[in-house]
C-alpha positions, 0 to 999 in steps of 0.5 A: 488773808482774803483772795479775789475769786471769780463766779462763773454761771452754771449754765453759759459757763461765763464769768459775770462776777468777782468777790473776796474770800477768807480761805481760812475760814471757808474752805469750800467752793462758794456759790450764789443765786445771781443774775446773769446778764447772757442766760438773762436770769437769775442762775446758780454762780459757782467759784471758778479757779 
């Protein structure tokens, strides 16, 4: 039931991250406050398709 999605920085648009997601239960985009190595600050991570 859960798929692997990709978070992708809002600002430099890369990929940093990948995570699981019940598709059933949250239906909407994931986001997450991470670090990301390139903007070399924490930054809002948005699911990617």
């Amino acid at each position: 039931m859960r798929d692997i999605v990709h978070l992708q920085c809002t600002e430099c648009k890369r990929k940093n991250y990948s995570t699981t997601k019940n598709k059933k239960t949250t239906t909407g985009k994931l986001e997450f406050n991470k670090f990301c190595r390139f903007c070399g600050g924490y930054k809002i991570h948005r699911e990617a398709k």
